[in-house]
C-alpha positions in Angstrom: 10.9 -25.9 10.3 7.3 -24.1 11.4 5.0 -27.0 12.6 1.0 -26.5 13.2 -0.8 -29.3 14.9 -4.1 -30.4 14.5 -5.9 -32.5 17.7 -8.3 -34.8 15.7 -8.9 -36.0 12.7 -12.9 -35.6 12.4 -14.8 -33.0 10.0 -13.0 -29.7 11.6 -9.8 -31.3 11.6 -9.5 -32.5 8.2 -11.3 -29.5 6.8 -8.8 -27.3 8.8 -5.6 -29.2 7.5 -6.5 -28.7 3.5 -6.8 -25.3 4.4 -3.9 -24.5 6.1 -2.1 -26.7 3.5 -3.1 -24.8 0.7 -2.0 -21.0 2.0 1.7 -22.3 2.9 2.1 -20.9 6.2 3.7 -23.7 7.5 6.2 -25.8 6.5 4.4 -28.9 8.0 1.0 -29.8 9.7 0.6 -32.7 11.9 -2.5 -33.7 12.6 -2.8 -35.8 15.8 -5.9 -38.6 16.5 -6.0 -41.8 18.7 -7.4 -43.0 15.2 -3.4 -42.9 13.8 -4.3 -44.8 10.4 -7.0 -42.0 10.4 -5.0 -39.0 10.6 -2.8 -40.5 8.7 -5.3 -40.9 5.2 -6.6 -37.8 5.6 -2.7 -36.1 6.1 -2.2 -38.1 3.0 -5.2 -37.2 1.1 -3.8 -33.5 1.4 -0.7 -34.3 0.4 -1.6 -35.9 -2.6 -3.9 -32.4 -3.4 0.1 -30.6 -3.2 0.5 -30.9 -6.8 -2.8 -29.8 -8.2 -3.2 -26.7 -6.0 1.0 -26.3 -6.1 1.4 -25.5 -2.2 4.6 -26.9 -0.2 3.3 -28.0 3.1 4.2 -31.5 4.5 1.8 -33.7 5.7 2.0 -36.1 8.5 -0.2 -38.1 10.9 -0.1 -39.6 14.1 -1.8 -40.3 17.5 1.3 -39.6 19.7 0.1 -36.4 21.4 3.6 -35.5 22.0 4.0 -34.4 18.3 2.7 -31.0 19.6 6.4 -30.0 20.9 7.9 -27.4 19.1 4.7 -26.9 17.3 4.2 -22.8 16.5 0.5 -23.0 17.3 -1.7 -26.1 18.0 -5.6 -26.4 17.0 -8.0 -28.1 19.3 -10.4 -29.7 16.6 -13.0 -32.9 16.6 -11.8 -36.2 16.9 -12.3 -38.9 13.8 -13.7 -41.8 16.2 -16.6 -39.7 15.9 -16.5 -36.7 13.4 -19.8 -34.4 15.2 -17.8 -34.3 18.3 -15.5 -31.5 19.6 -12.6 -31.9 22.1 -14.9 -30.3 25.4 -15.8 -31.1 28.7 -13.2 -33.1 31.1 -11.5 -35.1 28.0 -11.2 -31.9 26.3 -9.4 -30.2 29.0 -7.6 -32.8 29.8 -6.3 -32.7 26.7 -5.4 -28.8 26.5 -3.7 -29.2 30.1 -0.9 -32.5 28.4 -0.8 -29.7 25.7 -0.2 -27.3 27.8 3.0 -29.2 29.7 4.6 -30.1 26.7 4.5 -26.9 24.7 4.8 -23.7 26.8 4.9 -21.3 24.3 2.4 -22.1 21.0 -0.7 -20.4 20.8 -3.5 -22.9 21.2 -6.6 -22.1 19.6 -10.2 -23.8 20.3 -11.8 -24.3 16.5 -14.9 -25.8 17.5 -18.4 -24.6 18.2 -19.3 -25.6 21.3 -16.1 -25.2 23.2 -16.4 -22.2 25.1 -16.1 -24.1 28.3 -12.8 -25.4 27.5 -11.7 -22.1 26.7 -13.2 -20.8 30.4 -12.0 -24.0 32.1 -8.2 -23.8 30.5 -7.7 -20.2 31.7 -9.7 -20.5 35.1 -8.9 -23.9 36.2 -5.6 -24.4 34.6 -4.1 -21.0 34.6 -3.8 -20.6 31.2 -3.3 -17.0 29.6 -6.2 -15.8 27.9 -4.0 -14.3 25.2 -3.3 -17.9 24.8 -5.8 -20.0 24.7 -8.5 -19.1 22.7 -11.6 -20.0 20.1 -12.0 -19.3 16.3 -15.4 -20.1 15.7 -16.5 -16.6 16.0 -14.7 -15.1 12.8 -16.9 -18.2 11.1 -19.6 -16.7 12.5 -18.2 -13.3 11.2 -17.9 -14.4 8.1 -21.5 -15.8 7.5 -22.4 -12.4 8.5 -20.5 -10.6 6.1 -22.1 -12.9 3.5 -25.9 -12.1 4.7 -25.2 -8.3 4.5 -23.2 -8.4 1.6 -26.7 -10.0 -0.2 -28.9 -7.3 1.6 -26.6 -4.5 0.7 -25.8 -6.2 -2.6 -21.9 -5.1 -2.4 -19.3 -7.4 -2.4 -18.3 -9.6 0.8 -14.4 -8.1 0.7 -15.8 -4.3 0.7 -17.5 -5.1 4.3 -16.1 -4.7 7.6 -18.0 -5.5 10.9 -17.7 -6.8 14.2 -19.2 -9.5 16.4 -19.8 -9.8 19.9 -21.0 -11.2 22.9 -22.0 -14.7 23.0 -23.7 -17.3 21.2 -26.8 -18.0 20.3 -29.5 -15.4 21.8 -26.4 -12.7 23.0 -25.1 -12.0 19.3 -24.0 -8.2 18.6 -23.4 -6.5 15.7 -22.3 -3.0 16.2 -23.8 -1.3 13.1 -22.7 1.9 13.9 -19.3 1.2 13.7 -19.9 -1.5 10.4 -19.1 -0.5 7.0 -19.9 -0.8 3.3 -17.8 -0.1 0.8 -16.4 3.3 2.5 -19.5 4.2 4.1 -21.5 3.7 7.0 -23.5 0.4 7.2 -26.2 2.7 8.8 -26.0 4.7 5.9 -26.1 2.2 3.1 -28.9 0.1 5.2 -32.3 1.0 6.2 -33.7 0.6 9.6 -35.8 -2.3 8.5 -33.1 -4.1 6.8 -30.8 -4.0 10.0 -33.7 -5.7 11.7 -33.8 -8.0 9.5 -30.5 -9.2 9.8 -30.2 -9.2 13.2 -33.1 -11.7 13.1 -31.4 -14.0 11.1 -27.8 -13.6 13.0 -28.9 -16.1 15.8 -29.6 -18.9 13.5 -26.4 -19.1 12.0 -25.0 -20.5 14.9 -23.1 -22.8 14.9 -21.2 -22.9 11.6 -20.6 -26.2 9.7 -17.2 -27.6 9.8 -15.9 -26.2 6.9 -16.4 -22.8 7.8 -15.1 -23.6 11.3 -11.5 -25.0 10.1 -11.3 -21.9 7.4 -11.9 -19.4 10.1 -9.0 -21.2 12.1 -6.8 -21.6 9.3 -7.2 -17.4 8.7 -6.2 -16.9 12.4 -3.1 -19.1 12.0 -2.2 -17.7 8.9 -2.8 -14.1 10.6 -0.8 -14.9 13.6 2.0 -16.3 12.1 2.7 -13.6 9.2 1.9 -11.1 12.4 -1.0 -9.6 9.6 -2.6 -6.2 11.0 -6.2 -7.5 10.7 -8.4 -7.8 13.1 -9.9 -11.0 13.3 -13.1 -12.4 16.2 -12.3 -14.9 18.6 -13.8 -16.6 21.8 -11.9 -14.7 24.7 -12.3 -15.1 28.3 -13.3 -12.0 30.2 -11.6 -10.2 33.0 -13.5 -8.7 36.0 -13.4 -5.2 33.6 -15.3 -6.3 30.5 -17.8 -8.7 32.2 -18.3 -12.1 34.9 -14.6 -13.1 35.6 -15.2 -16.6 34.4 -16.9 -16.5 31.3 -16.0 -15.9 27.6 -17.1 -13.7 24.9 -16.5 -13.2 20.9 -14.5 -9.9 20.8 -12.2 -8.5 18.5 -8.7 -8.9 18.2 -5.4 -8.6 16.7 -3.1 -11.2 16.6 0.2 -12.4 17.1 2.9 -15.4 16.8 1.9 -16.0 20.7 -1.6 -15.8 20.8 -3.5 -12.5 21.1 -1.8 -9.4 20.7 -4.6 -7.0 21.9 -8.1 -7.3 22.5 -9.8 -4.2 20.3 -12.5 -1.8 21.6 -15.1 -1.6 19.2 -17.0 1.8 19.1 -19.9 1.0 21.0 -23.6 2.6 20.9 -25.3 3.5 24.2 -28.1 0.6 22.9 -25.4 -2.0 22.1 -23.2 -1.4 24.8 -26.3 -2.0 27.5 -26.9 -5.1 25.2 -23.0 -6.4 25.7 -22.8 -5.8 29.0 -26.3 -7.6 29.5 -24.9 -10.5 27.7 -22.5 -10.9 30.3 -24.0 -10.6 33.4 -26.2 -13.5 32.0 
């Protein structure tokens, strides 16, 4: 039986499970909180949604960290004691590193906003493979993208393909170039003025709400465990090659049962690729 766990039962977390639920990737979720009777109501509350929206997935809740062995993939989320906060800083990693011991092998993926320093800290600190441990939020942030230039360009949000990179909130790329619109080149379909206009409003869609934030972690899962050929952007740590050793950056990937299959090399401009490369020197 495939098991996903959830850490924390807050906004992200529940958000996260009820999506999850509904695709049927797994055959059970867990979703794990110090707040047990919490994770327990909402586990239940999606269970009780099985019926209406006919998907198959268990439900269970619990605050006995431990339920994480033998998971396939476990999802670092926002506890329910207090719903605006994300597992981070020394509880968060704390909390990745007891992960870590008692499940070698699951990816575990960071589906919060504002954890890019657990994502640096687990592979840095506690030697952690960055094809393992990484963050989602950037394919929400794709995703509210591809609904701003799917209004501009009026075409429909599936007929769109971009990337995102660099780093939140001032260091956000778009490659437009290598972006396209139903067949054609975003640069094509767009005028110079629009693409200016979009890249103005990019910064402020950081961060996105908690929905978006467990849908775009529920799509990786669901990518990584039916090994899907998409490509999909995550919060990646870089190596001395592709910036500062230390740091992390929203890159593009593909994805696998284990984590990250490959990182993938978008086609650069001259402009954007001093712009990326800026990003991470600061």
């Amino acid at each position: 039986m495939s098991t996903v766990a959830i850490l924390g039962a807050g906004d992200i977390g529940g958000a996260l499970a009820r999506q999850l639920a509904a695709i049927d990737v797994a055959n059970r979720i867990v979703i794990v909180d110090d707040l047990a009777n919490v994770a327990a109501g909402k586990a239940l509350d999606v269970a009780q949604s099985a019926p209406v929206d006919r998907y198959h997935t268990a439900m269970s809740g619990t605050a006995d960290v431990a339920a994480v062995v033998g998971a396939v993939a476990v999802i670092v989320a926002d506890g329910a004691a207090n719903p605006v906060t994300e597992w981070k800083d020394e509880a968060g990693l704390a909390l990745v590193k007891r992960v870590a011991g008692l499940n070698q092998l699951a990816p575990i993926i960071c589906a919060g906003a504002s954890q890019a320093s657990l994502v640096e800290r687990g592979v840095n600190e506690l030697g952690l493979s960055r094809m393992r441990l990484f963050g989602s939020a950037p394919e929400a942030l794709r995703s509210a993208i591809t609904a701003i230039v799917s209004l501009e360009a009026g075409a429909a949000p599936q007929d769109i393909s971009l990337s995102v990179l660099g780093r939140p909130t001032q260091q956000i790329i778009v490659p437009w170039d290598e972006a396209a619109i139903a067949g054609r080149s975003a640069t094509e379909v767009l005028s110079a003025a629009q693409l200016a206009r979009l890249d103005a409003r990019i910064a402020r869609l950081w961060p996105p709400g908690p929905y978006a934030l467990g849908a775009a972690a529920a799509r990786i899962v669901r990518t990584a465990l039916t090994r899907t050929a998409r490509v999909h952007a995550a919060l990646v740590a870089v190596n001395r090659d592709e910036g500062s050793p230390g740091k992390s950056a929203m890159m593009p990937v593909t994805l696998a049962p284990t984590g990250i299959a490959a990182l993938v090399a978008p086609a650069l401009s001259s402009r954007d690729r001093v712009r990326f490369e800026t990003a991470m020197r600061t």
